[in-house]
N, C-alpha and C positions, 0 to 999 in steps of 0.2 A: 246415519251418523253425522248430522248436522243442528246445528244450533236450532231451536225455535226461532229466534228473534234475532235478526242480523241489522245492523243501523245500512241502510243504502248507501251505497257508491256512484258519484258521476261515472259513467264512461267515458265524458269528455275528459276527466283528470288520467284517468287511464289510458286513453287514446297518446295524453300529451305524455304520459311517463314512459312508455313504447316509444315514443318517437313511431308510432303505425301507421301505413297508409290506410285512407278509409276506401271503403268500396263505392259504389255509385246510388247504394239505397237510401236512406234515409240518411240525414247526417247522425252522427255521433251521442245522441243524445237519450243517453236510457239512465234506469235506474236498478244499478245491480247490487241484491244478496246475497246471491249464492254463485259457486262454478263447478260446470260439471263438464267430461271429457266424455260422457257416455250420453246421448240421445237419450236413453232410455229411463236416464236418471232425472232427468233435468225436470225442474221446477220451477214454480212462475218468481220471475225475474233473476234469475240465473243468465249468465254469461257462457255461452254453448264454445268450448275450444274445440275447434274441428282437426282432428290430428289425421297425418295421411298412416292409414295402417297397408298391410302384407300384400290386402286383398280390395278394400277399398278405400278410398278418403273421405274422412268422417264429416265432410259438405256435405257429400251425399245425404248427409240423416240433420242436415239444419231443418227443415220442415218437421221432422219428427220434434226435434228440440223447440222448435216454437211452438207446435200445440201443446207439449207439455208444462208450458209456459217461459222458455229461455227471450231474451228481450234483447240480443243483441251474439253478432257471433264473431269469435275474435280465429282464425285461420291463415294459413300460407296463402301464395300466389297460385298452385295448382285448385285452391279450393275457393278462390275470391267468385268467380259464375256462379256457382250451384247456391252459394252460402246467401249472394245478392240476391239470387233470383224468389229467396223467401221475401222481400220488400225491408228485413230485419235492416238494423244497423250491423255495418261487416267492418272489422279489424283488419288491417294485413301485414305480418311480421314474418319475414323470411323464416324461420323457426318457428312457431310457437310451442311446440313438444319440451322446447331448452327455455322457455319463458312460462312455463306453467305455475311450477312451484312461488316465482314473484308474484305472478300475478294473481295467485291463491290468497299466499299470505295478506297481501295488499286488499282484495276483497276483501277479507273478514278480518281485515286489521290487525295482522300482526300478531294471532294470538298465541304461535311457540314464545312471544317473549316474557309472557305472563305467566310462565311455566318452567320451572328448572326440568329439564329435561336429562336422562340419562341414557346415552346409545349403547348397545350392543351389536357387535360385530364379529365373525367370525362363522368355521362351519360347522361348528358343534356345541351345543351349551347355550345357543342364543335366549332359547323359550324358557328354560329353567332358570337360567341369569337374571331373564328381566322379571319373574314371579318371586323371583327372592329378593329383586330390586324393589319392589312394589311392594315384598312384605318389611322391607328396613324402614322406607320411607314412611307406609304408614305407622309404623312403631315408635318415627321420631313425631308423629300428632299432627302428618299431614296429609291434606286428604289429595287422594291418587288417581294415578291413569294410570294406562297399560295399552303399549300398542305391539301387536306378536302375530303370527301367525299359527298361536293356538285359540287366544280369545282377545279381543279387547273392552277395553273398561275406560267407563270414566265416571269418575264417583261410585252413585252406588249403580252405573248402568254397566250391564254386561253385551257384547252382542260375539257371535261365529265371526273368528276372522279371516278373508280370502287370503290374498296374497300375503306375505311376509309383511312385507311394506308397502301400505296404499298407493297408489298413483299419490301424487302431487296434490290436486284438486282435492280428492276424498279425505287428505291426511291435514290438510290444515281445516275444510271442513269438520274433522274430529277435533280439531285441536281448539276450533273455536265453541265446538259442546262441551269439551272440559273446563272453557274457562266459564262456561255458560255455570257448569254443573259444579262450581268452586274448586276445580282440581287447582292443586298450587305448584303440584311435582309431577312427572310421568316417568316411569321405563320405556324402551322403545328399542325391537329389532331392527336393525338395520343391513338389509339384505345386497350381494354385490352389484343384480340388481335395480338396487333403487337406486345405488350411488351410481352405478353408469348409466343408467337413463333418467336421471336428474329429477326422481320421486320426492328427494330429501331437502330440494333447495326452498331456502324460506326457512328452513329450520336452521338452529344454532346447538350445540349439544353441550353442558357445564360440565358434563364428564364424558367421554368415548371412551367405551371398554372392551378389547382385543382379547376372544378366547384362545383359541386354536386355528387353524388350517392343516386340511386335508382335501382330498380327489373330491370335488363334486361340479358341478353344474360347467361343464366343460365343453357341452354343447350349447354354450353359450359364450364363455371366454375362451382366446385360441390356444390356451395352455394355462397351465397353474401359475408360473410367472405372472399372467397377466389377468389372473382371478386374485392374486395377493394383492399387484399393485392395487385396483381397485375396491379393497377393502382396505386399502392404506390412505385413500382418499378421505378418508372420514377425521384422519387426524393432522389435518389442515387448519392453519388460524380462522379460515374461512368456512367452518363447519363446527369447531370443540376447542373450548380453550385448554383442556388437559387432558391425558388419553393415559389411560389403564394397562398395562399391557402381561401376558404370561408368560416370562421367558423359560419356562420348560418347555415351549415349544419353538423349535427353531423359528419359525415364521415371527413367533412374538419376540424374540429376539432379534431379529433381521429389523424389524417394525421401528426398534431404539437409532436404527441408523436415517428410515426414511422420512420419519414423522417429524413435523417441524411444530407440534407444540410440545409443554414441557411435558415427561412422561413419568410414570410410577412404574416398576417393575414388584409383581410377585411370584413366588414358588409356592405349588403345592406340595412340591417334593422335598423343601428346605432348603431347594438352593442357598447356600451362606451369600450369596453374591447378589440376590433380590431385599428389596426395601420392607419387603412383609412374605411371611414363610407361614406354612402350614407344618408341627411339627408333633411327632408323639400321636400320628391317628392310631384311630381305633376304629376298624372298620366291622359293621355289622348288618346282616339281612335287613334291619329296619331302619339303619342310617347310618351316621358316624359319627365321632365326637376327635376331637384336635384341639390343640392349642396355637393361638396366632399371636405370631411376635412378628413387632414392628419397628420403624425408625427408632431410635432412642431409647431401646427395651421395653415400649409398650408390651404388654399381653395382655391375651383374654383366653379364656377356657368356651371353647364355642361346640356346639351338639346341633345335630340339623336330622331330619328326618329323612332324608334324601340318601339311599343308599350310592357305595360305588366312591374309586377315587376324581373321578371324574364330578360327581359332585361336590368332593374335597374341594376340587380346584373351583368350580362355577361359585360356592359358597364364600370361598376366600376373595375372588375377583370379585363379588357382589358386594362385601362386608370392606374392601380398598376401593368401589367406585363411592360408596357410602359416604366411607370417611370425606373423601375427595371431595363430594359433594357437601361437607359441612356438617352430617350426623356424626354426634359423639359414636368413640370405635361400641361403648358396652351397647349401649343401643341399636345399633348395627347388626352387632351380634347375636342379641336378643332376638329383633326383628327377623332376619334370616332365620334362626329357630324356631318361630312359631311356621313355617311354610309345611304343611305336612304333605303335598306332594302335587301334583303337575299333572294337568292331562293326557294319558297318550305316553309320561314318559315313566317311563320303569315303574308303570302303574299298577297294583298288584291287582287280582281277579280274585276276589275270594270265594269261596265255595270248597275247595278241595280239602278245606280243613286240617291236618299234621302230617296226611299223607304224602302231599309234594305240594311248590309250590308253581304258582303260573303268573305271569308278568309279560304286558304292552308294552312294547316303546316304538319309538318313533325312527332308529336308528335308521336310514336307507342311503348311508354312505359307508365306503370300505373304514373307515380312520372311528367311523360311530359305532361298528359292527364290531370289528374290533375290541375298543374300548366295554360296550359293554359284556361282551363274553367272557372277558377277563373279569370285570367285576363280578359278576354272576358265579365264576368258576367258585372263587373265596368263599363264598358261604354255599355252594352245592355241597350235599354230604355223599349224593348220589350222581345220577347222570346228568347234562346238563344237554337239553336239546333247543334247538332252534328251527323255529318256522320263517321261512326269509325268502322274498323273490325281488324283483327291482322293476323299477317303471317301467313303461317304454316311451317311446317318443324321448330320449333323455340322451345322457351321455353313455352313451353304450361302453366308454372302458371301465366304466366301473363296476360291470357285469361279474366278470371274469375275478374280479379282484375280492368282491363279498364273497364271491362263492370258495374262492380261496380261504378266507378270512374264515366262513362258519365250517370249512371244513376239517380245518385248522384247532379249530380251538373249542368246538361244541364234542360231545361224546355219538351224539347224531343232529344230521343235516336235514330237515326237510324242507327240499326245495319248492317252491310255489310259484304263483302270480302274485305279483303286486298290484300295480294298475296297468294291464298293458296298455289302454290308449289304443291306437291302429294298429300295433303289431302285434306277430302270431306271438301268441304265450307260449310258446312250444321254442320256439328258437330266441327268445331269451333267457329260457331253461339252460337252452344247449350252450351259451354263453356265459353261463353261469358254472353250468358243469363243467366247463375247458379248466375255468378257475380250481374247481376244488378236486377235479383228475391230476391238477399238478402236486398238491399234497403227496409225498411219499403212504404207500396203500400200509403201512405198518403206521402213521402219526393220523391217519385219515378218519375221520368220524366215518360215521357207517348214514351213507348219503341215501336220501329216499326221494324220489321226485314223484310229486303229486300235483298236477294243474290247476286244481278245485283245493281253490283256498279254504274254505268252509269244511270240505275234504280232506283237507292235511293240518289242518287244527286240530279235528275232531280224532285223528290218527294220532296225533303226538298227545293227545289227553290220555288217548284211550290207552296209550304204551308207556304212560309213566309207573311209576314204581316208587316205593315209599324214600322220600328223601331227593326225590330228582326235585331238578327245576331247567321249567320250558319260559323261552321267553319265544312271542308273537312278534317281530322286528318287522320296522317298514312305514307303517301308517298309521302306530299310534293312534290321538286324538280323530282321525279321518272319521267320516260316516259314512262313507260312500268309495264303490268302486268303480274305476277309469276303465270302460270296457265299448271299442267300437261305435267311437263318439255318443253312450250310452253312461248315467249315471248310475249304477246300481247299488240298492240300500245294501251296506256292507260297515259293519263295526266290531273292527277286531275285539273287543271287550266283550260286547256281547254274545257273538261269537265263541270264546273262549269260555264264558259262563254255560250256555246253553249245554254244550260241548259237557264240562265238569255235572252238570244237574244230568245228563242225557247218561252218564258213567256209571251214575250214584244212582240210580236209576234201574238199569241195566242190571246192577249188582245186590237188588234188594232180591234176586230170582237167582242168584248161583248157590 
C-alpha cells in the first residue's frame, strides 16, 4: 500500500530537520522513497526505522532491510552498533518510535494535506461510521479512501486491513497512494492505540468524530479513565480542527468539557439539548428510517440500510461529520442511504429463507454485545440466540461481563471460543460463565457451552425454529482463527452458511 512513484528525499535534509546524530558509517548521504518500520517490508531506497521492540531491537534486522533494498537506517542509541555495522548511513534520535509519523509524512511529502480527511474515534461504530463516511463523500462527486480495520481503499484499490490504524510509516505510505490514485477525501478509524503510540502523527483530521465508550482493550490502558483520556486526544488543535461528538453517551458528553477544538453535539435519541437530533425512527429487520433536524430547523427525511438503533446513531454522526466537512446536509443524507451494509457487521447470511433469520457481527465487547441484542430482540418474532466467546491474551474483565450481557438479554446463550491465542479455551469459558451465573436463573437464557466453534454454530442453526434469529458475535469480518500461535482458516459467515445448507440438507430425508 504504497505509491508506485515517490520524488526522492535527501537524507541529508532529514538528518538536519532531526537535528540526528549520524553513526560512524557512511556519512548521511542517500536517497529516500519510501519508510518502513518492518525489515521485512523494506524496498530499495527506503529509510529502515529501527524501533526497540518487547523482544528485540529492530537494528538487529538492518541487514535484512539493506538487502531488501533500505539505503539508510534512522534508529536510537541502543541500536546505533548493529544498524552501523551494515556500512548503511545510520540516524540517531533518542526516540525514533515518537518521530516516525514526521518523518513518514516528510518522506512522501506531506500527502494527509492533499486530502480532507475524516477521523473516527470511539469503541463501537468506528467501521460502520467510516463506510458511511465514504459513502456521503462519494455522493458529494469525490473520489475516496478509507482507512479501517475492515478494509481499506483508495480509489478504486481495495486491500485486508491489519490493524485498526497502520503504524505511522504504512499509513502515510497509504496516504501517498491515494494521492497517487486522485483520492481527494478519506474516512479514517482512529484507534486509542494509534493515538497513544503516535501511529496518527503527520496527520491533521477536518472533522474528528466521537462515537461511544465502553469496557474494552484494558489490557492496554490502566483503566477506562485513561482509555477516554486517549481517545480525547484526537480533539486537540494539533490533530482536528472540529470534533463531532454523541452526547447520549456520557463519555461524549464529558468529551464537550475536554476537547479544545470547537465541537458539534448530536442525539440519536432527540436529546432537545444536541445541535442535530434523530427523531420519529422507524426501526426495521432491513434498516431504519428518521428524520434529522438540525441547527436552524434544518430537516431531512433520511432511510439507511443498516439495521439497529445503534446504526441510528453511527448514521446521524456520519451525516453531522458530513455536513461539518462541507457536503450539503440532502446529500449526506442520500449518500449514507445508498451504504447497503458492512463487512462482518450485522451481516445477514442468507440461506435459511422465512424460516429464521442468521446474522455476523463483529461485537466482542460487553457495551457492543449489549447493544446489539437489544436491537435484534425488536424484530425477533421468535427466539433470539447468540453464539459469543471472547479473545484471549486480552482484557480479561470483560470475560465475565459479555457472558453476563448474552445471558441477560439472548432467549439462549452459546458459549464458544473466540480466538483463544495462548490460553486454555476452557478457562475463558469459565470466566465467561461466572458472568452469565450471575444473571438471576428465572431472567437467564438457557446457556449452552460448546468449545468447537464451528460446533456451536452448527448447534444453534440446527435448534432454531421458525421466526427466531441467531446472531454469530465476535469476529465478524475475521477469516481466521487465533489458536496456540496457529492461524486457522475460520470465517464466521461461511460457517454459518455451510451450517444453514448442511440443515436444509438433513431435512430433505425427515
Amino acid at each position: 500500500m504504497r505509491p508506485t512513484d515517490s520524488p526522492p528525499r535527501p537524507l541529508t535534509a532529514l538528518a538536519t530537520m532531526l537535528d540526528a546524530e549520524t553513526g560512524t558509517a557512511r556519512s548521511p548521504h542517500a536517497a529516500l522513497t519510501g519508510v518502513t518500520h518492518d525489515s521485512r517490508q523494506a524496498r530499495r531506497g527506503d529509510l529502515y526505522v529501527a524501533l526497540r521492540g518487547a523482544r528485540a531491537h529492530g537494528a538487529d534486522f538492518s541487514a535484512e532491510a539493506m538487502a531488501r533494498g533500505a539505503v539508510a537506517v534512522l534508529t536510537d542509541a541502543a541500536g546505533r552498533d548493529a544498524a552501523v555495522a551494515t556500512g548503511l548511513p545510520v540516524l540517531v534520535v533518542p526516540d525514533p518510535r515518537a518521530l516516525l509519523g514526521q518523518v513518514a509524512a516528510w518522506v512522501y511529502g506531506h500527502p494527509a494535506r492533499d486530502i480532507t480527511v475524516l477521523g473516527v474515534t470511539g469503541t463501537s461504530g468506528k467501521s460502520t461510521t467510516t463506510f458511511l463516511l465514504e459513502a456521503g463523500l462519494r455522493a458529494a462527486g469525490l473520489r475516496t479512501g478509507l482507512v479501517g480495520g475492515v478494509e481499506i481503499h483508495a480509489g478504486d484499490l481495495c486491500f485486508e486491513a491489519g490493524l485498526t490504524t497502520p503504524e505511522a510509516s504504512d499509513l502515510h505510505g497509504l496516504f501517498a497512494l491515494m494521492r497517487e490514485q486522485g483520492v481527494t477525501a478519506a474516512a479514517m478509524e482512529v484507534s486509542s492505540h494509534a493515538l497513544a503510540l503516535n501511529r496518527v502523527d503527520g496527520v491533521f483530521y477536518d472533522v474528528a468524530l466521537f462515537t461511544n465508550l465502553s469496557q474494552d482493550h484494558l489490557d492496554f490502558h490502566k483503566d477506562l479513565d485513561d482509555y477516554f483520556a486517549t481517545k480525547a486526544k484526537l480533539f486537540q488543535p494539533e490533530l482536528s480542527r472540529i470534533g463531532v461528538t454523541n452526547v447520549d453517551d456520557p463519555y461524549g458528553r464529558e468529551l464537550l468539557r475536554l476537547a479544545k477544538v470547537p465541537m458539534t453535539t448530536f442525539s440519536a435519541q432527540g436529546d432537545p439539548g444536541a445541535e442535530w437530533r434523530a427523531l420519529d425512527a422507524r426501526l426495521g429487520a432491513d434498516g431504519s428510517a428518521f428524520r434529522i433536524v438540525g441547527p436552524g430547523g434544518v430537516e431531512a427525511d433520511a432511510q439507511i440500510a443498516l439495521p439497529g438503533p445503534f446504526n441510528v446513531a453511527n448514521a446521524l454522526g456520519a451525516v453531522v461529520t458530513l455536513v461539518e466537512a462541507g457536503v450539503p446536509l440532502q446529500t449526506a443524507v442520500h449518500g449514507v442511504g445508498t451504504l447497503t451494509g458492512v463487512p462482518g457487521r450485522m451481516e445477514r447470511v442468507t440461506g435459511a429463507g422465512d424460516e429464521f433469520q442468521a446474522v455476523v457481527d463483529y461485537s466482542h465487547k460487553p457495551g457492543a454485545v449489549e447493544s446489539v441484542l437489544r436491537s435484534l430482540r425488536e424484530v425477533t418474532a421468535g427466539r433470539l440466540t447468540v453464539v459469543l466467546g471472547c479473545g484471549g491474551d486480552r482484557d480479561r474483565g470483560k470475560r465475565p461481563l459479555m457472558g453476563e450481557a448474552a445471558a441477560r438479554l439472548a432467549d439462549v446463550a452459546v458459549l464458544t471460543s473466540d480466538n483463544p491465542r495462548s490460553e486454555d479455551p476452557l478457562a475463558i469459558l469459565a470466566e465467561m460463565m461466572e458472568g452469565a451465573l450471575s444473571v438471576p436463573r428465572e431472567e437467564r437464557a438457557h446457556v449452552i457451552i460448546e468449545p468447537d466453534r464451528a460446533a456451536a454454530i452448527d448447534l444453534a442453526v440446527n435448534r432454531a425454529l421458525r421466526g427466531d434469529v441467531i446472531v454469530v458475535a465476535g469476529k465478524g469480518h475475521e477469516q481466521g482463527q487465533y489458536v496456540s500461535g496457529e492461524v486457522i482458516p475460520f470465517d464466521d459467515r461461511e460457517v454459518v452458511a455451510a451450517a444453514i445448507d448442511a440443515r436444509k440438507e438433513s431435512r430433505k430425508y425427515e
